[in-house]
N, C-alpha and C positions, 0 to 999 in steps of 0.2 A: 318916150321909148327908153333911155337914157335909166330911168328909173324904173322903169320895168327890169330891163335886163338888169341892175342893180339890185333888186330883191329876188330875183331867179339863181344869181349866182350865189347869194346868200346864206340860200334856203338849201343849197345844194342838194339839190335834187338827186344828181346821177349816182353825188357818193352815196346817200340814203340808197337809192337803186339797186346799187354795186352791192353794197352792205346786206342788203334781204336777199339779196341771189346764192350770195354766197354761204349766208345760217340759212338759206333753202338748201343750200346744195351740203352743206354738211351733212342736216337733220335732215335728208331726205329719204334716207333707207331704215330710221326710229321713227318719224312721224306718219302718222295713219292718211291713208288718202282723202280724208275730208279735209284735215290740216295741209296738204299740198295744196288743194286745191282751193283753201281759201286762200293762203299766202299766192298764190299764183294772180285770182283776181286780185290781190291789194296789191301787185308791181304794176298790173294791168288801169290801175286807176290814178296808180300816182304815174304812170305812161301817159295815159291820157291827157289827167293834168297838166304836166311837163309839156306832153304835145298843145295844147291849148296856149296855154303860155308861148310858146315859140307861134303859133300861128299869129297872135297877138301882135308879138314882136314885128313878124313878117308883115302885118298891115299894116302898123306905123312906120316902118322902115319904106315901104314902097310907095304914103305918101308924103315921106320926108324927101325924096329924089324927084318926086316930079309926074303925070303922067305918062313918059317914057323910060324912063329911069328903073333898070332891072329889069325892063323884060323879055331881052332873051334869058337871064337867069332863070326866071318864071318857065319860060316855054321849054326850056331845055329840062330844068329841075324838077318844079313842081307840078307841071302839067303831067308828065308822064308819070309822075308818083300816084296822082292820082288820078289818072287811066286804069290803073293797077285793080279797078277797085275796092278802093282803099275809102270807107266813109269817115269822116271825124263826124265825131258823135258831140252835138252841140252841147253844150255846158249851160245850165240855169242860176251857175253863182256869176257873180263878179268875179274880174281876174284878183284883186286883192284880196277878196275872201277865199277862193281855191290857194293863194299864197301860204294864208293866215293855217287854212287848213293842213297842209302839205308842212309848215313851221311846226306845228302842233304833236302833227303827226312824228315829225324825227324828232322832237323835243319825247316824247313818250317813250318811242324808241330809244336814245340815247339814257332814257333813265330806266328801263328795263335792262337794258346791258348795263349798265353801273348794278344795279338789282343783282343781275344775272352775276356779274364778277364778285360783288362782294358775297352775294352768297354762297360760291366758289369758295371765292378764302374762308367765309366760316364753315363749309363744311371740312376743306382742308385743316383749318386749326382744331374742328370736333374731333376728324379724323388719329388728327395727331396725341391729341389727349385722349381718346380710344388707345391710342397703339401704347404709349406709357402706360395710362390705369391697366391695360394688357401684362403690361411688362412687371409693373406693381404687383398684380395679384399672383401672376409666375412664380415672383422673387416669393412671396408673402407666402404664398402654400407651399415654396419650398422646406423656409422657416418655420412653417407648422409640421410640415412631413420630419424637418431633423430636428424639433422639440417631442414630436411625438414619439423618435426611436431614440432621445434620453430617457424618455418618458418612460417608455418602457424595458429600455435595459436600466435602470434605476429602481424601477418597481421589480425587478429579478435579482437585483444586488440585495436590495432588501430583504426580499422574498428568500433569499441565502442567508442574507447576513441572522435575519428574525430564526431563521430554523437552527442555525450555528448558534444561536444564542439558547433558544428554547431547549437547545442538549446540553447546553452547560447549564443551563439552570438547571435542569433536572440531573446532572451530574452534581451539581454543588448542591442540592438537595438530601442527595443519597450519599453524598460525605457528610453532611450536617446530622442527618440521619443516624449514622456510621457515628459521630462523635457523639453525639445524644445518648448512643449504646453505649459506646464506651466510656462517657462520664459517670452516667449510671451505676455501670460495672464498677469502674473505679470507685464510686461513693459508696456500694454496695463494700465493696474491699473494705474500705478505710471506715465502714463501721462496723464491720468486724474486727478490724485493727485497733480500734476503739477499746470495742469491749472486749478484747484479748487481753489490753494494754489494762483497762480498767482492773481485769479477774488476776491479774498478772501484781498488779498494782494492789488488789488485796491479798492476796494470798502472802503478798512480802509483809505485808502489815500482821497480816493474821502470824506468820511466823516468828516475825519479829518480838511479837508478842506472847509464842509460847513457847518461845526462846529465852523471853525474859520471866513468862512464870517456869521453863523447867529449871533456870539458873537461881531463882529461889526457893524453888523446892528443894534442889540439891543442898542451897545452904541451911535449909530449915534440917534437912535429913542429916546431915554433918552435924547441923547444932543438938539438935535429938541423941545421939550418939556420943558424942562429945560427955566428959565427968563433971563438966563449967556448975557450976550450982547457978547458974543464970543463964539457963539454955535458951529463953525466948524472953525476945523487947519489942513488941511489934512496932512501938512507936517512932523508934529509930530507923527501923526499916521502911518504916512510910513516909517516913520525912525525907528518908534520903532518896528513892526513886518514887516521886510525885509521877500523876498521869498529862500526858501531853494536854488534855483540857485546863488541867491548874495551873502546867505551865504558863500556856497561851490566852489564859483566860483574858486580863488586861489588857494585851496587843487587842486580841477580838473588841472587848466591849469599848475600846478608843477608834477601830475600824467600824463598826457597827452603827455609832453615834454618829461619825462622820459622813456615814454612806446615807444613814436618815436624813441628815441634813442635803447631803447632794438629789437623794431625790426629792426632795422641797424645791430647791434652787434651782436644778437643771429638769429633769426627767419629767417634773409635774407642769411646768412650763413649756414643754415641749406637747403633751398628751394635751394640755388645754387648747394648745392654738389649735391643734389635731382634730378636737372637736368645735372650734368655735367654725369651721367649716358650713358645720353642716346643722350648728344650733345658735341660733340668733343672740338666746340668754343666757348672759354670761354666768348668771346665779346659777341657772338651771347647770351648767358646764362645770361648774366650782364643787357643787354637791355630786355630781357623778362621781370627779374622780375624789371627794373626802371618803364616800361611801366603798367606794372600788378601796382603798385606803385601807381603810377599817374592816371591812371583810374579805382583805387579806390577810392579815393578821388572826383572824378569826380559824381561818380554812390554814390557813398557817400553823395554827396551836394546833385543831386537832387532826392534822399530820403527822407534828411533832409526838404528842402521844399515842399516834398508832402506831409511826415509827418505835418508837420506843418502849411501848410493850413486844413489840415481835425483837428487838431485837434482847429486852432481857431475857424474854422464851427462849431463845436461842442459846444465850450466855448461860443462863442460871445453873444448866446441869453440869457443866465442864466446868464453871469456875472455880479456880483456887490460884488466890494470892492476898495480897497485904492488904490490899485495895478494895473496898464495898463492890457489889455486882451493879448498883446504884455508880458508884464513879467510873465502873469498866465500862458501861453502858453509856453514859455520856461521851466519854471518851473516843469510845466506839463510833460516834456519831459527828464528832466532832472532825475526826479520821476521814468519814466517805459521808461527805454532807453530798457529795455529787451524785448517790443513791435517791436521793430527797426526788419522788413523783413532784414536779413541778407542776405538769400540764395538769393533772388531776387536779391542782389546785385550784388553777386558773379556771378549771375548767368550770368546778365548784363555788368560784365567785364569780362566773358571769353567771349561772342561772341563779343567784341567790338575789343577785342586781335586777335581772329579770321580771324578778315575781316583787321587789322593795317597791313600796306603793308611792315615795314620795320621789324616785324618778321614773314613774310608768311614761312618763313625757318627755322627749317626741319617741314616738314609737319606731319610726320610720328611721332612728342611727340602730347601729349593733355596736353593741360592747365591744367585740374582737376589734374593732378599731383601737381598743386601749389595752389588748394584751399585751403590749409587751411591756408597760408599764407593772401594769399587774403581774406579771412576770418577776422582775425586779423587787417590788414591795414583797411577793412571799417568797424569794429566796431569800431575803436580808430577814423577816420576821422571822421564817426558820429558824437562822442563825442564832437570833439571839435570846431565843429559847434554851440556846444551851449554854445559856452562861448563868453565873449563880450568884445572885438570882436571877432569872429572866429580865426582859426588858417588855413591857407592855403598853399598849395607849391607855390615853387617860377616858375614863367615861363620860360620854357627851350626850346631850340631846338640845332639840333646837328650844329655843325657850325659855332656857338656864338663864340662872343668874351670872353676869359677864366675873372672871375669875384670873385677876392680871398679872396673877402668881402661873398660871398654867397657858394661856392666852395672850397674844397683841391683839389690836385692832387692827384692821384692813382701814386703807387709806380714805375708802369711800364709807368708811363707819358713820353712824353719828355719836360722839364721844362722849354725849350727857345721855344717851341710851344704854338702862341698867340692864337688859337680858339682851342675849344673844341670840342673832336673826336666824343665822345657818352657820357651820361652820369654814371652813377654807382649807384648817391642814389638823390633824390632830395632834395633841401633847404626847411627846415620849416620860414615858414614867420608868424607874426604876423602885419598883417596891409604892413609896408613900413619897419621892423624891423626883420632883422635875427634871429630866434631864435638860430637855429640850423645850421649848414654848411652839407651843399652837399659833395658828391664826384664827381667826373670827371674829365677822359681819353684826356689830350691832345698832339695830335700828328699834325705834319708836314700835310699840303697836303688833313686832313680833309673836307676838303670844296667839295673836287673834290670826293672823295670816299663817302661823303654822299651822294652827290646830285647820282653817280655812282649807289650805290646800292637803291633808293628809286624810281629808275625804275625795284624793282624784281616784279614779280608775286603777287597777293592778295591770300591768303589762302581763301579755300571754304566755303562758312558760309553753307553748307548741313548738316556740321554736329552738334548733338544736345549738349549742356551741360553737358549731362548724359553721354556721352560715355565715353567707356574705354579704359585705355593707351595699344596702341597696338606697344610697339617699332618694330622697321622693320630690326635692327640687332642687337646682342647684343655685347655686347663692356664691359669689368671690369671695374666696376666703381672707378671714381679716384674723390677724394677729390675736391670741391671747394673751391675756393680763400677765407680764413677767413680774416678779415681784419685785421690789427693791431696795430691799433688806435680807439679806441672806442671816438664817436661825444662827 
């Protein structure tokens, strides 16, 4: 008995009882009536059990006393409880397995409530990480709502600032505009200022000049009149006012020499590298600008005597003085060299380059890459056309016999080679007298590769003077051969 009631009180029963009455009576107005009324039968059967158990109990206690022992208890208690009709419903387990059962039973129970509370607190902690990520994404779209209205007052600052800009550029435009007219103007001005200053600048000369033929007239007209039995000495007279060319003649032909030599030194080395751009061979580069050279002095000379017929035409009728119309006329030119058509010249040795058979290659450079070289060489040939005698180049062709009175060799010669490859720079001559020395390339075998290449192709004369350098690939440019010996 002893141990029975020892695992009844164990098991406890009534708290288990207590316990489902009370999650009945919470969840009683959320759970559906089929769920009342199962939970109703499981208090009804762990009743039963319990009651079973205590009946148990009652029959070993009643014969642990004796056969009289308890019972008035009985008669007073139990008799009339079950008068009541009241049946106990006989049980087919054992009492210890209805224990084991009813154990079992709140042993489930008590781990559905652990079940039940801790999934309470996770849903409370999911809860709570709900309400932050809530709060998170508040905060977050606020920070997107006040990026988006920098966003877009920033795109309207610009949107000002861009249009503010876009009037001043086109305000600074139509100033640039505005200055472009008025440089124009301007340069329009001051070349007329020019040639005011030019006509201005002759007409003192021209005065000057029949100022000094009237002041010998006058003394010729006084000596005519005059009883002198020696009325005329021209020779005196000529000696003693010589023409500004005879003065200057020397200064010029010592400037003249010197300026041939700078453009050797400087100018040709300059126009080489200019072209080694855009021409791989440097031989081919050397003969451009010998040839550009030479036929400027060419287009040079007969400038010089066009000039110089128009301007005796002009002299001849009105002249009178001591002086040949021959020396007035140099003179005359020596005076306004700055009349001298330059460009026509130039213009006249880039088509004459053009159509020269022995640089028809590469087609694809333009001459006007070297005018301003060309430039330079005919206003100095000009020049020294008027001096007396002129100054001329020496006459060259490729194939010659090397000549080392008029000629150096180039560094890359070969020096036991008797004719001459191509040239490099040409001889300044004075009459039969070297001023200056040449350069030129002598190699082996010249003879044959001249005559070789002066059957290539002629370059096209279609195109004009005017056009522009169009190279046809590009290549980094490499330095031309300076020379390193100055004439």
């Amino acid at each position: 008995m002893a141990d029975t009631l020892r695992r009844l009180v164990n098991t406890s029963s009534y708290s288990v009882l207590q316990q489902k009455l009370e999650s009945w009576y919470k969840d009683y107005h959320v759970i559906s009536c089929e769920q009342s009324l199962t939970r109703c039968c499981e208090l009804l059967e762990v009743t039963s059990k319990v009651q079973g158990q205590l009946f148990t109990i009652l029959n070993l206690t009643a014969q642990e006393g004796g056969h009289y022992a308890g019972v008035d208890t009985l008669k007073s208690r139990l008799l009339p409880w079950l008068g009541s009709c009241f049946s106990m419903a006989s049980t087919s387990v054992s009492p210890d397995t209805s224990l084991n059962l009813i154990q079992d039973n709140v042993e489930k129970d008590r781990k559905l409530q652990q079940l039940s509370l801790s999934h309470e607190s996770d849903m409370l902690k999911m809860e709570e990480q709900l309400c932050s990520t809530r709060i998170e994404l508040d905060s977050t779209r606020q920070e997107l709502a006040d990026a988006k209205f920098d966003l877009d007052s920033t795109k309207n600052k610009s949107a000002t600032t861009l249009l503010a800009t876009e009037d001043e550029i086109l305000h600074l435009k139509a100033e640039l505009r505005e200055a472009y007219e008025q440089m124009e103007l301007y340069k329009r001005k001051l070349d007329v200022l020019e040639d005011y200053e030019r006509q201005v600048r002759l007409l003192r000369d021209e005065v000057t000049f029949l100022t000094a033929e009237k002041s010998m007239l006058q003394e010729r007209l006084v000596r005519s009149r005059s009883p002198s039995p020696l009325p005329r000495r021209s020779s005196p007279v000529r000696s003693e006012s010589p023409t500004r060319a005879q003065i200057t003649s020397s200064a010029r032909h010592a400037r003249l020499v010197s300026r041939f030599s700078d453009l050797y030194a400087i100018e040709r080395p300059e126009a080489q590298s200019l072209l080694h751009r855009y021409v791989d061979d440097l031989e081919t580069v050397q003969k451009i600008l010998f040839i550009a050279t030479v036929e400027s002095f060419q287009a040079a000379k007969l400038a010089y005597r066009q000039f110089k017929l128009r301007v005796r035409k002009t002299l001849s009728p009105t002249h009178v003085g001591p002086e040949t119309v021959e020396e007035a006329v140099v003179d005359y030119i020596v005076r306004n060299l700055d009349l001298y058509d330059v460009q026509k010249s130039v213009d006249d040795v880039i088509n004459a380059m053009n159509v020269n058979p022995r640089i028809s290659f590469p087609p694809e450079v333009d001459f006007l890459l070297i005018s301003s070289f060309i430039r330079d060489m005919c206003r100095t040939a000009f020049a020294m056309q008027t001096l007396d005698p002129p100054l001329d180049l020496a006459f060259s062709t490729d194939g010659e016999l090397y000549n080392d009175t008029k000629y150096r060799r180039s560094y890359d010669s070969e020096f036991t080679a008797p004719l001459v490859s191509y040239h490099v720079w040409p001889a300044l001559m004075e009459g039969d007298m070297v001023l200056v020395k040449g350069e030129a390339v002598t190699r082996r075998g010249s003879l044959w590769r001249s005559r070789s290449r002066s059957c290539s192709p002629v370059r096209s004369r279609t195109g004009s003077p005017t056009r522009t350098l169009i190279p046809s690939r590009s290549r980094s440019p490499s330095p031309g051969r300076l020379s390193t010996s100055r004439l």
